[in-house]
C-alpha positions as CSV (number, residue, x, y, z in Angstrom):
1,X,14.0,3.5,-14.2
2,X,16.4,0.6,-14.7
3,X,15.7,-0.9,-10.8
4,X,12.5,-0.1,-11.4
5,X,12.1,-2.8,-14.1
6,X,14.0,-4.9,-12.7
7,X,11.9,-5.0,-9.5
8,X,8.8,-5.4,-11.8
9,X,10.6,-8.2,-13.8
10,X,11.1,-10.0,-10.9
11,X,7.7,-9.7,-9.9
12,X,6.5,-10.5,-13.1
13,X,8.7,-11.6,-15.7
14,X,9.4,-10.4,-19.5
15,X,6.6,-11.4,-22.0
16,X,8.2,-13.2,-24.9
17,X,8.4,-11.6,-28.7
18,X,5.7,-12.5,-30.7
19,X,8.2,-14.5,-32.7
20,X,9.4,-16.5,-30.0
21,X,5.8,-17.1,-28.8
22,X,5.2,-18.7,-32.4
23,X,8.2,-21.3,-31.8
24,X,6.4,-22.0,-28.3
25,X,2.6,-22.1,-29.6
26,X,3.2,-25.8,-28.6
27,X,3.3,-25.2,-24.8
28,X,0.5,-22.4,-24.7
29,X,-2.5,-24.1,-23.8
30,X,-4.8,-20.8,-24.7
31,X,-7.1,-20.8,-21.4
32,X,-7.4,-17.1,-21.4
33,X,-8.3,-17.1,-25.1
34,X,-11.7,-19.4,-25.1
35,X,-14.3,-19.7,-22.1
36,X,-15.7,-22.7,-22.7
37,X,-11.3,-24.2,-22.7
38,X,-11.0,-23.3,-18.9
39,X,-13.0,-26.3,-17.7
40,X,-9.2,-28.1,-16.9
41,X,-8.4,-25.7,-15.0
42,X,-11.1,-26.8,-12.3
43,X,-10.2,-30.2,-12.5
44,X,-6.8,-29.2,-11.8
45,X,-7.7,-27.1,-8.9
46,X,-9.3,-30.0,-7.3
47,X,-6.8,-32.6,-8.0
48,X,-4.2,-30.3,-6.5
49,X,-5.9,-29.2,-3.7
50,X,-6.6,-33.1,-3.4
51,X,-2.9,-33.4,-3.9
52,X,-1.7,-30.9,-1.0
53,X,-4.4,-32.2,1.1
54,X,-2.9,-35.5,1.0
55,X,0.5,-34.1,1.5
56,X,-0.2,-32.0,4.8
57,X,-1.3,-35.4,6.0
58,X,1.8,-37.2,5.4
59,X,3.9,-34.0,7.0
60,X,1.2,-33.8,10.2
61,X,1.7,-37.9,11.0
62,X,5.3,-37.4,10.8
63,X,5.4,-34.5,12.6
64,X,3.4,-36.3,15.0
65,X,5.9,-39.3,15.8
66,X,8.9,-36.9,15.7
67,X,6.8,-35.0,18.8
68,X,7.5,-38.6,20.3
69,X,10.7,-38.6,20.1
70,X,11.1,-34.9,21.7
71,X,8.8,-36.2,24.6
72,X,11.2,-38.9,25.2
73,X,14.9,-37.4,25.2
74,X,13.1,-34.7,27.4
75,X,11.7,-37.4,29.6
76,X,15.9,-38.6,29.4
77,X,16.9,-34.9,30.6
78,X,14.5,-33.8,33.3
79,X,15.2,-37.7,35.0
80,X,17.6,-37.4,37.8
81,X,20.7,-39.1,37.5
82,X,21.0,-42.4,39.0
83,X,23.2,-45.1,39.7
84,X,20.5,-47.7,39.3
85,X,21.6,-50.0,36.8
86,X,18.4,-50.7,35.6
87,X,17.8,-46.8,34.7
88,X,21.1,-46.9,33.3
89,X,20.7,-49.6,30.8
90,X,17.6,-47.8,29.6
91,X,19.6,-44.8,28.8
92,X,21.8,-46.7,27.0
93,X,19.2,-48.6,24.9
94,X,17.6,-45.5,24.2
95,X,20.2,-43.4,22.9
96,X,22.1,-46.5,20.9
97,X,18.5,-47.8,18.9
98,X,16.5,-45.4,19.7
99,X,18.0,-42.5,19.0
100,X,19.9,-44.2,15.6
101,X,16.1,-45.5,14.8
102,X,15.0,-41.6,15.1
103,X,17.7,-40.8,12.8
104,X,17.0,-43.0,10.1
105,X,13.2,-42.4,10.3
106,X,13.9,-38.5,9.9
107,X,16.4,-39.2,7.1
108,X,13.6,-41.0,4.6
109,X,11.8,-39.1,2.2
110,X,7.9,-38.5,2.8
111,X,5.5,-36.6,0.7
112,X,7.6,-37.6,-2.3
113,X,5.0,-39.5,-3.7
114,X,2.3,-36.6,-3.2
115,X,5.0,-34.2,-4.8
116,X,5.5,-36.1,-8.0
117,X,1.9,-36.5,-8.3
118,X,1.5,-33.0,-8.5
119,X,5.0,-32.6,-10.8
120,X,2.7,-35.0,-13.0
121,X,-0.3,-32.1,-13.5
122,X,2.3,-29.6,-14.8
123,X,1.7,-30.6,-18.4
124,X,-1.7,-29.2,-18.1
125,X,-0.9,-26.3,-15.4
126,X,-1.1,-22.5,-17.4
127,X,2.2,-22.2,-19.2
128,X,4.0,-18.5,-18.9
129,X,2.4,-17.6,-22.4
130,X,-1.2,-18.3,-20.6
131,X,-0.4,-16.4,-17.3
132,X,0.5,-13.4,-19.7
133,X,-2.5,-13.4,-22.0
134,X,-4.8,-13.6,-19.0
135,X,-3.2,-10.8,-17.4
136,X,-3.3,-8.6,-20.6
137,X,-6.3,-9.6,-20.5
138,X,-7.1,-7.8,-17.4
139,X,-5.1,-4.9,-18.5
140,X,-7.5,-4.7,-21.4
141,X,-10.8,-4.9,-19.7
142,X,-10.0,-2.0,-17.2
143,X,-8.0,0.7,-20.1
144,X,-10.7,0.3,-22.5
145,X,-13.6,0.5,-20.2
146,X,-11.6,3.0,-17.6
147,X,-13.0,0.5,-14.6
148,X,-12.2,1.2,-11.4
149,X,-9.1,-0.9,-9.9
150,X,-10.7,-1.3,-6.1
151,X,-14.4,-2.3,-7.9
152,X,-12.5,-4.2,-10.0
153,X,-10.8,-6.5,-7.7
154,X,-14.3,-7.0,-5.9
155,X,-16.0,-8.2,-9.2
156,X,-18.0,-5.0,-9.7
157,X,-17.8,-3.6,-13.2
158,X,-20.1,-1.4,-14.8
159,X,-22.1,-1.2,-11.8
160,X,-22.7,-4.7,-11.9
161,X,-21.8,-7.4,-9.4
162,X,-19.9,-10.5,-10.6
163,X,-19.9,-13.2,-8.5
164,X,-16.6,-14.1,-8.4
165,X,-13.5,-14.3,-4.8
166,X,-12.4,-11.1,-4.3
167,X,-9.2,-10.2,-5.4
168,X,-5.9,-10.9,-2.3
169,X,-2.9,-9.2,-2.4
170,X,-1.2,-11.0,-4.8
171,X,-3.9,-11.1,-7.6
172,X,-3.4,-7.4,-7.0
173,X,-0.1,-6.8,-6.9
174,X,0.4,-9.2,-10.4
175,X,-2.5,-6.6,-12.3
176,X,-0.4,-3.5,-11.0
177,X,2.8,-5.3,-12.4
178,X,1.3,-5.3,-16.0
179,X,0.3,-1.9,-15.9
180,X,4.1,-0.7,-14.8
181,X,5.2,-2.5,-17.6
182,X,2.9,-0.4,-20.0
183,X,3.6,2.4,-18.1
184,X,0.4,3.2,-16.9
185,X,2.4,4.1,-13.5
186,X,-0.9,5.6,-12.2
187,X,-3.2,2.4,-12.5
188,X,0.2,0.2,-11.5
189,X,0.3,2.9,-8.0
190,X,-3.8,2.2,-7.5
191,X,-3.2,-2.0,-7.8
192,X,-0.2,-1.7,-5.5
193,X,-2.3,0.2,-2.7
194,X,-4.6,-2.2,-2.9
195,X,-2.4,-4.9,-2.4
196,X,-1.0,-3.0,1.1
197,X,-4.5,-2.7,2.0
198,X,-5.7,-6.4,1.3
199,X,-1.9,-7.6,2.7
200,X,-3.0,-5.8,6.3
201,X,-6.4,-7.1,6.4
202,X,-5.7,-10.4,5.5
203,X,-5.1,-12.7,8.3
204,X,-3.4,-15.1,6.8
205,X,-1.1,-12.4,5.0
206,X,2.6,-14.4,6.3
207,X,1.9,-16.7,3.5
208,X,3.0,-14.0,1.1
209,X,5.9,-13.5,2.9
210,X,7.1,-17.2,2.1
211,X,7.1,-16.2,-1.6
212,X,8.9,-12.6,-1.2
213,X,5.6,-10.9,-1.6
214,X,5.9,-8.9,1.8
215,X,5.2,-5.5,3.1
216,X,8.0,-4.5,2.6
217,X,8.5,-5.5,-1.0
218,X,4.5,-3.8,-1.7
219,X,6.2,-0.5,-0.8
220,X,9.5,-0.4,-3.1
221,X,6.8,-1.4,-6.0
222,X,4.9,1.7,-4.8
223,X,7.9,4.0,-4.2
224,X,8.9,3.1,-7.9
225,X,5.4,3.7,-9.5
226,X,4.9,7.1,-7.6
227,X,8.1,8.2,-9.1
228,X,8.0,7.0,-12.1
229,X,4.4,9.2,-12.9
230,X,6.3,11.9,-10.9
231,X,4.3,12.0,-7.6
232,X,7.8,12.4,-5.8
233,X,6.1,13.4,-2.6
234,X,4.1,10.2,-2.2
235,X,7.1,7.9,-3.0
236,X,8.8,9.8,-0.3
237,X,5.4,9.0,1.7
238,X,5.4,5.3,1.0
239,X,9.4,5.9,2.3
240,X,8.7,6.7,5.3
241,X,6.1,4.8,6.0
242,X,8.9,1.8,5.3
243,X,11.3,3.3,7.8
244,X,8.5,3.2,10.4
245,X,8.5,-0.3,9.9
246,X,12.0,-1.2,9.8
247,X,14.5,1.7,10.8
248,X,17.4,-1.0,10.3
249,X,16.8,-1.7,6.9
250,X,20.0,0.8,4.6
251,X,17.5,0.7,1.5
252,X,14.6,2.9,3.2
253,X,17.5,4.8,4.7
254,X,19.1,5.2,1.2
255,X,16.0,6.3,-0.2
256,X,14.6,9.2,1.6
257,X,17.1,11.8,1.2
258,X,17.3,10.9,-2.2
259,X,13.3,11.8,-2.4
260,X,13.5,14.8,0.1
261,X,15.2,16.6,-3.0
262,X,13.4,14.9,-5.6
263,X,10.5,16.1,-3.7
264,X,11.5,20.0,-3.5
265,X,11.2,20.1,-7.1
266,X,7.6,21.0,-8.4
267,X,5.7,18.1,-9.5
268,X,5.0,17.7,-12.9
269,X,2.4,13.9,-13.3
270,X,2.8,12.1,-16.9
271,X,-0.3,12.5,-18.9
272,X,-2.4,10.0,-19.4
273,X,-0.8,7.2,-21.7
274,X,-2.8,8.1,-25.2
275,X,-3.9,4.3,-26.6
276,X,-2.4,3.0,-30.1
277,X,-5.5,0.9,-30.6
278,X,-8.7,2.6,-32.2
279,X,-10.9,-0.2,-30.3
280,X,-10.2,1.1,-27.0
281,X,-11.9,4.6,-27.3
282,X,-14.6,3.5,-29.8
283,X,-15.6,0.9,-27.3
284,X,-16.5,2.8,-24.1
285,X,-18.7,5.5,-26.7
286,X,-22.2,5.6,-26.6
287,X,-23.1,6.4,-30.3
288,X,-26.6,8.3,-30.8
289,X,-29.9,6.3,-32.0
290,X,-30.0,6.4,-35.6
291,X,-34.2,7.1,-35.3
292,X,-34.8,6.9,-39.4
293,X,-34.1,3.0,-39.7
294,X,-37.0,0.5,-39.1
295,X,-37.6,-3.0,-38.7
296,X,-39.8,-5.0,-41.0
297,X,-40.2,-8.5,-42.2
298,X,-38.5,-10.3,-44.9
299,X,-41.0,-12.0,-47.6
300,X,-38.0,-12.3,-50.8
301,X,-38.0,-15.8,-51.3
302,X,-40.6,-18.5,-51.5
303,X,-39.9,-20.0,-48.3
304,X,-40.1,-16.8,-46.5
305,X,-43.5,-16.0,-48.1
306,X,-44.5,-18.9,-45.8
307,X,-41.9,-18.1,-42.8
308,X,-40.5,-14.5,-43.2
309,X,-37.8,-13.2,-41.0
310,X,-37.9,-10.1,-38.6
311,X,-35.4,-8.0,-40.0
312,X,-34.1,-4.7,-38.2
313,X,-32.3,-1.9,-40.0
314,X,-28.7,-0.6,-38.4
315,X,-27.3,1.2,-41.2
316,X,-28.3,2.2,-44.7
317,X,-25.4,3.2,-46.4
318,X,-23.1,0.4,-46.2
319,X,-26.2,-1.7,-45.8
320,X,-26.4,-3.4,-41.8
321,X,-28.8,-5.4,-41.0
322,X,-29.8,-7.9,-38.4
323,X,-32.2,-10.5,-38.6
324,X,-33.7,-11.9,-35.6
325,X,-34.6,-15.7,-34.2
326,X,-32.8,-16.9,-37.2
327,X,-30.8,-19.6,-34.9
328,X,-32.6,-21.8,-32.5
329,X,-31.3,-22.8,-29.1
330,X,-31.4,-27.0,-29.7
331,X,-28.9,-25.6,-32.4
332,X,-27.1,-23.5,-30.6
333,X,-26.6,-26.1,-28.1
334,X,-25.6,-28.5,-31.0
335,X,-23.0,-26.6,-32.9
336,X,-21.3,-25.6,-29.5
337,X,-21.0,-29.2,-28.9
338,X,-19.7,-30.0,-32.5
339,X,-17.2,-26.8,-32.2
340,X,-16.2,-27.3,-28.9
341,X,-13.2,-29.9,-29.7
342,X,-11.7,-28.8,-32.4
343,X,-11.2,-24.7,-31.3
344,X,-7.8,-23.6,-31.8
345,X,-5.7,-20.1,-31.4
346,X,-7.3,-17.6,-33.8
347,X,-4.8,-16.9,-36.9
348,X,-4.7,-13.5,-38.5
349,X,-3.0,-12.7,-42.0
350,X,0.9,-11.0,-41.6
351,X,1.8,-8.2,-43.9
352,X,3.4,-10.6,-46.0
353,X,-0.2,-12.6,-46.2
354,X,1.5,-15.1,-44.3
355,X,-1.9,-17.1,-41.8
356,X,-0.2,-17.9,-38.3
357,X,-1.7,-18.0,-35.1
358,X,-2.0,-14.9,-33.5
359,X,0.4,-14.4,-30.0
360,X,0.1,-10.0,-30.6
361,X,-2.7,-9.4,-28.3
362,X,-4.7,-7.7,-31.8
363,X,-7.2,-11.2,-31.5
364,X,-7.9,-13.0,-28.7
365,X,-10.1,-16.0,-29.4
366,X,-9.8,-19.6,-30.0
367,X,-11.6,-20.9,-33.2
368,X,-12.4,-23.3,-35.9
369,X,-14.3,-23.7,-39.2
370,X,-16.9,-26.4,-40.5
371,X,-16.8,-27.3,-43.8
372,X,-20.1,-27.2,-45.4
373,X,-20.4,-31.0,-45.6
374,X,-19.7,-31.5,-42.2
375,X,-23.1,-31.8,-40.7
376,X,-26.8,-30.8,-41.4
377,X,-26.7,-28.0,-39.6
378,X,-24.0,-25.9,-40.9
379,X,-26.4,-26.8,-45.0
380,X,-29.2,-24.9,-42.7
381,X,-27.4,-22.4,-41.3
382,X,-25.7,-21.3,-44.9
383,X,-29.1,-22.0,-46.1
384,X,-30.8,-19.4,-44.2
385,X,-27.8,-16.7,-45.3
386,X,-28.7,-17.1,-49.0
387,X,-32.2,-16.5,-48.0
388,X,-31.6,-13.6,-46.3
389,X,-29.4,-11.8,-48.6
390,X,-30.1,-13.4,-52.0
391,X,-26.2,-14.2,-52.8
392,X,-25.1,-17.5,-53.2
393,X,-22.8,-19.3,-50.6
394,X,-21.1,-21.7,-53.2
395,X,-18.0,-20.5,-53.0
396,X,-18.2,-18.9,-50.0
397,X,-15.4,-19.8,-46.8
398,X,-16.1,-21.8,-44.6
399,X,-18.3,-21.4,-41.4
400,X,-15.9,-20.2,-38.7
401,X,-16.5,-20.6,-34.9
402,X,-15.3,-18.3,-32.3
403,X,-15.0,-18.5,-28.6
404,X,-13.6,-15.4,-26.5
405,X,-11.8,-16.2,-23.2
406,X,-11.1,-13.2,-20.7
407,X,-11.1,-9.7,-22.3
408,X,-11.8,-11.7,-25.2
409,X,-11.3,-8.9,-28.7
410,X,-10.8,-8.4,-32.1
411,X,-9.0,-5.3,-32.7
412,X,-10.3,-2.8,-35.7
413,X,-9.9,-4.6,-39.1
414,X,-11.8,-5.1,-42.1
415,X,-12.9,-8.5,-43.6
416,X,-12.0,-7.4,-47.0
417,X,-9.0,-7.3,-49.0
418,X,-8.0,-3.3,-49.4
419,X,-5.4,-4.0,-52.5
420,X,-5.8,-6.2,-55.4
421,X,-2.0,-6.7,-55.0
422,X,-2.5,-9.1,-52.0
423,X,-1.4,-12.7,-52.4
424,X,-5.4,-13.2,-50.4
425,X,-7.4,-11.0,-53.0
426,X,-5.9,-13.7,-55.8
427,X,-6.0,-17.2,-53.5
428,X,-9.5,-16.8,-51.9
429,X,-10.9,-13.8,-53.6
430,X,-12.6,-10.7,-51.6
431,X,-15.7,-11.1,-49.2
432,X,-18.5,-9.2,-50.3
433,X,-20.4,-9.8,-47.3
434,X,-20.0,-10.9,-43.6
435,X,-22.6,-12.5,-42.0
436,X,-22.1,-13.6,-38.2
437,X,-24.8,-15.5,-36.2
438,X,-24.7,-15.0,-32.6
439,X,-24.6,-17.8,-30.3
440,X,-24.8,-16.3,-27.1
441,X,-26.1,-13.1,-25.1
442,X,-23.1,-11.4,-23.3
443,X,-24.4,-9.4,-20.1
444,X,-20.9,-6.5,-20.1
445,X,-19.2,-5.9,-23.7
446,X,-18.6,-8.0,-26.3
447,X,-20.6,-5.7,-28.7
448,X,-19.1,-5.3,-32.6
449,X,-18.6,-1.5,-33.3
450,X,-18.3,-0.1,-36.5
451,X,-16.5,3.3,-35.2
452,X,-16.8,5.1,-38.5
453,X,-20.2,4.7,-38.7
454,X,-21.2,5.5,-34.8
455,X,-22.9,2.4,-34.6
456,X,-22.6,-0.7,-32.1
457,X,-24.3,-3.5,-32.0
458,X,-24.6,-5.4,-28.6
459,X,-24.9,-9.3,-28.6
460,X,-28.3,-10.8,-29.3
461,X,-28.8,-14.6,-29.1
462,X,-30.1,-16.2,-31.8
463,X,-29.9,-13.2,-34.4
464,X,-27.8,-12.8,-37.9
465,X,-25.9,-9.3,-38.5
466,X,-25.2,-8.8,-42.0
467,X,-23.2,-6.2,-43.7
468,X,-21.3,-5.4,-46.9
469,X,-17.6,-4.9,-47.5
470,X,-17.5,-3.8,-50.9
471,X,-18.9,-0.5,-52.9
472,X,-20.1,-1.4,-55.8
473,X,-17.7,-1.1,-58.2
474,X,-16.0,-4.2,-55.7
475,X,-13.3,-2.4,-53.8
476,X,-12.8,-2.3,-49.9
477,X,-15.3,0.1,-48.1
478,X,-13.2,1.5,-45.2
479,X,-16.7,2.5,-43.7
480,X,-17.4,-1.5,-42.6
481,X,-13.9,-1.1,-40.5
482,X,-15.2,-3.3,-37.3
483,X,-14.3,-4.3,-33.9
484,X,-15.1,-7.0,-31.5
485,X,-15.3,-5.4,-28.0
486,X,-13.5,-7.1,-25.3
487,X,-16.0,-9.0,-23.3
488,X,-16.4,-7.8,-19.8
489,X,-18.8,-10.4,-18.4
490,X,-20.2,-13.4,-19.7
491,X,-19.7,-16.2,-22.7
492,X,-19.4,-14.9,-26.0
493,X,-19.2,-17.4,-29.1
494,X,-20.0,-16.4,-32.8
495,X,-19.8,-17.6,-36.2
């Protein structure tokens, strides 16, 4: 198991601690976390590719003039030796400046200046804490939603068709790496074939070799996740199929005796790795139609005797509502724009009530909140809240903005306080309500699920969900436990 991980580290590398990822927030750029935050990374992409372009040029002139010097020492060894002085002097010349001239021209140092052009982008290239939460990211998507690895790495989940390049063997192989470290040995095995399928048919497949990433080094990451979910028959497979390949090479001939025995012994495949987190189950069930609610419209204050509000019941006991076409799109639009700059890391309270940005995985988003002063808009918005539920926003918090990035979540949590004995509950007091307008329509998950009261509710643009966190004698209902699905395709962003 030891080798095992250290092959995978090597492939991979070790996540940092959560508490070392706080000392590093600084160099953690959050792409993965927000969708509408990965528009650098296209500009980078095309000043790099820009960059290399320019480089392959310098290295394809030079190459050129050094083919010019080849042509003419060869043109100096297939001439017949003379006595001719003439063709002697030219000899001479040729190999005393020439030939020093040569020298000196291969000893200077092009494509430097196209190298520390692209050194320059590395301040906004994905730091090691980005490359991580996007491939968690990955991770997430397929074990909630139980996707398919091969569909997957074509863009097709859910039955539906993302356009999006197809996955090489690389992209593939980095997926499987996350899953080993999980120990989802199973899913890693599925990525890893794939990568030794895509490796063969891609024509251009040597380029991996440059970086390690060769055949060869596809089947040890197999042999290793075969054995380590017990399929000791297929490692010994993948062995042999090595051998084939390279009979020279000690470590395939190391291996399969080893296996051979391992292989005599009746197979006994891990279980299925049973998941921690309540989000990932309650987000792939499909809860029943509650068929007793109804939808009507709102007439309970004087403005909505003149304008009342569609209003569709979810749940009647804790109240959940949503009420539709509450939002326009011009505002939409607007508070996107006004949000856009100033989205950060989401924070979530410690144990200790301590607020620091989160780095666990449990809320991936980036976020920010508008004090009610800041603009028009945000008056409105609160405006329409009180209208709708009849309490007063006075002391309310802020209006928060969220963005989710790739597998964008919000594990199960509750937005009230459950003990009176938090350092929160006396600071800010409890919330009695949440109320949460969507911004967007998300085609593939994203949906917020209560699980303990079989309901989900999918995105609808435009709309305000509404439900209570308190019984009525003001402590926490456990009932209004939520969670923010990880979004499969498409642009979530929410109040």
């Amino acid at each position: 198991m030891f080798r095992a991980c250290v092959l995978i580290y090597l492939l991979y590398g070790v996540a940092l601690s959560t508490e070392k990822q706080v000392e590093l927030s600084r160099v953690a750029h959050g792409y993965a976390l927000s969708q509408a935050h990965m528009l650098p990374l296209l500009s980078l992409r095309e000043e790099a590719t820009r960059n290399l372009r320019n480089y392959a040029t310098v290295l394809t002139k030079r190459l050129t003039q050094v083919k010019l010097a080849t042509k003419q020492l060869e043109d100096l060894v297939t001439s017949k030796p003379s006595s001719d002085t003439v063709a002697t002097f030219k000899q001479t010349r040729e190999f005393y400046v020439d030939l020093r001239k040569w020298l000196n021209f291969l000893k200077e140092k092009h494509g430097y200046k196209e190298i520390a052009q692209l050194q320059s982008l590395r301040h906004i290239m994905p730091t090691k804490i980005d490359y991580d939460e996007a491939l968690y990211g990955m991770h997430r998507l397929q074990s909630t939603y139980r996707l398919d690895p091969a569909e997957m790495s074509v863009g097709l989940l859910k039955g539906r068709q993302n356009r999006c390049k197809k996955f090489n063997a690389v992209d593939c192989l980095m997926v499987g790496s996350v899953h080993y470290l999980n120990e989802d040995f199973q899913d890693a095995e599925r990525w890893f074939q794939l990568a030794l399928e895509k490796y063969h048919r891609d024509p251009n497949s040597k380029q991996f070799d440059i970086f390690g990433w060769s055949e060869d080094f596809i089947l040890k990451l197999l042999i290793k996740a075969a054995q380590s979910s017990g399929r000791f028959k297929a490692a010994l497979e993948y062995a042999e199929q090595a051998l084939a390949i390279d009979r020279s090479h000690s470590f395939w001939q190391q291996q399969i005796p080893r296996l051979k025995n391992l292989s005599l012994t009746p197979e006994t495949p891990k279980p299925e790795k049973i998941s921690k987190h309540l989000f990932k189950p309650a987000c792939r069930v499909e809860y029943p139609v509650k068929k007793y609610l109804r939808c009507h419209l709102l007439f309970s204050s004087p403005f909505l005797q003149l304008a009342p509000i569609k209003v569709e019941e979810l749940n009647l006991d804790p109240p959940i509502n949503i009420y539709h076409n509450l939002i326009h799109n011009e505002e939409i639009v607007l508070i996107k724009a006004l949000s856009n700059p100033h989205l950060r890391r989401s924070t979530i309270y410690t144990s200790s009530d301590q607020l620091i940005e989160d780095f666990s995985n449990f809320r991936t988003s980036k976020s920010m909140r508008f004090k009610d002063s800041a603009h028009k808009l945000i008056k409105n918005l609160n405006q329409r809240v009180m209208d709708v539920t009849g309490l007063s926003v006075v002391e309310s918090e802020d209006l928060q903005i969220s963005n989710y990035g790739i597998g964008g979540h919000f594990s199960e949590h509750q937005d009230s306080v459950p003990s009176t004995d938090s350092k929160k509950y006396w600071i800010s007091g409890n919330r009695i309500i949440t109320a949460l307008y969507y911004l967007s329509d998300v085609e593939l998950g994203g949906e917020t699920v209560f699980p303990f009261l079989d309901l989900r509710v999918p995105t609808q643009k435009g709309s305000l969900l509404v439900w209570y966190n308190l019984l009525l004698n003001g402590t926490s209902d456990w009932r209004a436990a939520h969670i923010s699905c990880p979004v499969l395709m498409g642009d979530k962003w929410k109040p």
